[in-house]
C-alpha positions in Angstrom: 34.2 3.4 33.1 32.1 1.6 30.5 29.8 1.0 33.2 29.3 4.1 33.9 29.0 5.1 30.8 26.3 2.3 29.7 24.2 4.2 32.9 24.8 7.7 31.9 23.5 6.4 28.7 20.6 4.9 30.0 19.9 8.0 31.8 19.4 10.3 29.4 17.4 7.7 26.8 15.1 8.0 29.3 15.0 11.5 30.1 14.3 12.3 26.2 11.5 9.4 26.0 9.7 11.3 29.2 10.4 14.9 27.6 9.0 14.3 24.2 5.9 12.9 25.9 6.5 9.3 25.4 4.4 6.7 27.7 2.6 3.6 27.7 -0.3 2.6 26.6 -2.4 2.4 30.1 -5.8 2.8 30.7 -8.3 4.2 28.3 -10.6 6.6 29.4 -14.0 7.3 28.2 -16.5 10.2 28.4 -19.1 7.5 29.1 -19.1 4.9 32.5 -21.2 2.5 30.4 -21.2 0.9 26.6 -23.4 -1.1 24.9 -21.9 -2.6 21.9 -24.5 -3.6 19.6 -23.5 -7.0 17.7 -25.5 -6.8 14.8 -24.1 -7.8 12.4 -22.3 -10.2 14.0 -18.5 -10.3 12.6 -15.1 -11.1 13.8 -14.2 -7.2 13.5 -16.6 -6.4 17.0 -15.5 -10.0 18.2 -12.3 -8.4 18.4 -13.5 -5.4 19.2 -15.6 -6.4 22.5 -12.4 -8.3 23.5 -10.4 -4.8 23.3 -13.2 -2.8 25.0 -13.0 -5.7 27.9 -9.4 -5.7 28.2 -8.9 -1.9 28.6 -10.6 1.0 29.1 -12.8 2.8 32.2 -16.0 1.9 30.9 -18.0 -0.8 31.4 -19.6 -3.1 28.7 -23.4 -3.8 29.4 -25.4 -6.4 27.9 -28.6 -4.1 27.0 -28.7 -0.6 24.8 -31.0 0.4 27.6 -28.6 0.5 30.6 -26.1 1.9 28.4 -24.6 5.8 28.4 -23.5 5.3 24.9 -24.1 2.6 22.3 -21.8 2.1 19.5 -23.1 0.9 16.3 -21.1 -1.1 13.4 -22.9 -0.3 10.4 -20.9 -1.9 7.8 -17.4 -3.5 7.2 -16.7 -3.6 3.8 -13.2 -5.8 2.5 -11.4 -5.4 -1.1 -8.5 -6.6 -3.2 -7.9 -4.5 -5.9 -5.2 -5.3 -8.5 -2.5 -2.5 -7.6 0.3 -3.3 -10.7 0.8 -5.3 -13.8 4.1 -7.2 -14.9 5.4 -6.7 -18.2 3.7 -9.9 -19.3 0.2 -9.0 -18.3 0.2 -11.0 -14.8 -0.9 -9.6 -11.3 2.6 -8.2 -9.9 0.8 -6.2 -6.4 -2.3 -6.4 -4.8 -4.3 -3.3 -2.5 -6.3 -4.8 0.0 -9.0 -2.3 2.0 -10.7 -2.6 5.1 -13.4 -0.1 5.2 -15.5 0.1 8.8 -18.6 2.4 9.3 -19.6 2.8 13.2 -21.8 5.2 14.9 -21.6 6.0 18.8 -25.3 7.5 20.2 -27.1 7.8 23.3 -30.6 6.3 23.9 -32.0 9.5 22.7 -30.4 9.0 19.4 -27.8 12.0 19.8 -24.2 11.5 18.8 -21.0 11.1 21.1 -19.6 10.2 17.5 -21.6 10.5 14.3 -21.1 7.8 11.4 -17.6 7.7 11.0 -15.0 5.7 8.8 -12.1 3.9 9.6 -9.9 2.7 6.2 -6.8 0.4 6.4 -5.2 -0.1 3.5 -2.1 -2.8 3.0 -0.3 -3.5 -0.5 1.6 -6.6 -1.3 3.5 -7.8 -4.4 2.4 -11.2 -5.9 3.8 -13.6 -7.8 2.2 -17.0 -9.3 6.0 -19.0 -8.0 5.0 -18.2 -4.4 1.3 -18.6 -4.4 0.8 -20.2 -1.0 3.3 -17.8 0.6 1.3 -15.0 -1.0 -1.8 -16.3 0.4 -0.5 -16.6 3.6 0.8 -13.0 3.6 -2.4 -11.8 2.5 -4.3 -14.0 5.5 -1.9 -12.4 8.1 -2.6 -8.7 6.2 -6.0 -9.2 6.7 -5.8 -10.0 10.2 -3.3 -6.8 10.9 -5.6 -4.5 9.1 -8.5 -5.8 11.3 -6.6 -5.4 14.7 -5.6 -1.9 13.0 -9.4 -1.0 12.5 -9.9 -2.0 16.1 -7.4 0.2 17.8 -8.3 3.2 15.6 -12.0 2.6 17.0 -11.1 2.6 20.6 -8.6 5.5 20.1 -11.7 7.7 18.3 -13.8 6.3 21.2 -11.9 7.7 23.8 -12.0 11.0 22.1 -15.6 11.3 21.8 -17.7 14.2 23.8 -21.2 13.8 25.4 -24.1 14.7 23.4 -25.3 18.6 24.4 -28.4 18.1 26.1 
């Protein structure tokens, strides 16, 4: 009966992931067949990026803006740790760390699919000066989460974007 049961079960978890519209990441899919991703300035957030547009996605990467439908532009990524709290005694107690990206998808022609857009990650820790090299080590992995964030959110606004009117 448990058996049963443990099916039944099964069953309808699945039935209410497919209803409320759950499914898997697949394949993205882009308005544009071709992408030029320009590297300048060279950083380890389009690194990251280029590996994600490789990995995934229905369009093709292309090694010059001039064979490309669409070019996407990283104008800026800007990171900052701001003290968030105090202790009692005056000493750091939490930390806000901010990743702020600036990118631009355009045609050849200079029209926008997307025009200059932001992407903001923000991540808070607490801090104390017992557990300093644990705390740097949380902040190192935060940094590299909000990065991989940044990433994803570019790709997702990517596969929303519309071609340029003519």
């Amino acid at each position: 009966m448990s058996r049963a049961a443990g099916r039944i079960a099964t069953f309808a978890l699945s039935i209410g992931l497919f209803a409320c519209g759950f499914h898997l990441r697949g394949e993205a899919h882009y308005a544009f067949a071709t992408l030029f991703l320009n590297p300048t300035p060279a950083l380890p957030l389009t690194t990251e990026l280029k590996r994600s547009l490789e990995g995934i996605g229905s369009a093709k990467l292309v090694a010059s803006a001039a064979s490309a439908e669409a070019v996407l532009d990283v104008n800026s990524v800007e990171d900052s740790k701001q003290i968030l709290s105090l202790s009692g005694g005056g000493k750091v107690a939490e930390y806000l760390l901010t990743k702020r990206v600036l990118f631009r998808v355009h045609d050849n022609d200079g029209k926008d699919w997307l025009p200059t857009a932001e992407v903001l990650v923000r991540r808070s820790y607490t801090y104390s000066d017992t557990e300093a090299l644990a705390k740097e080590a949380q902040e190192q992995r935060l940094w590299r989460e909000m990065q991989t964030d940044s990433v994803q959110q570019i790709v997702r606004r990517l596969q929303a974007a519309k071609k340029p009117a003519a």
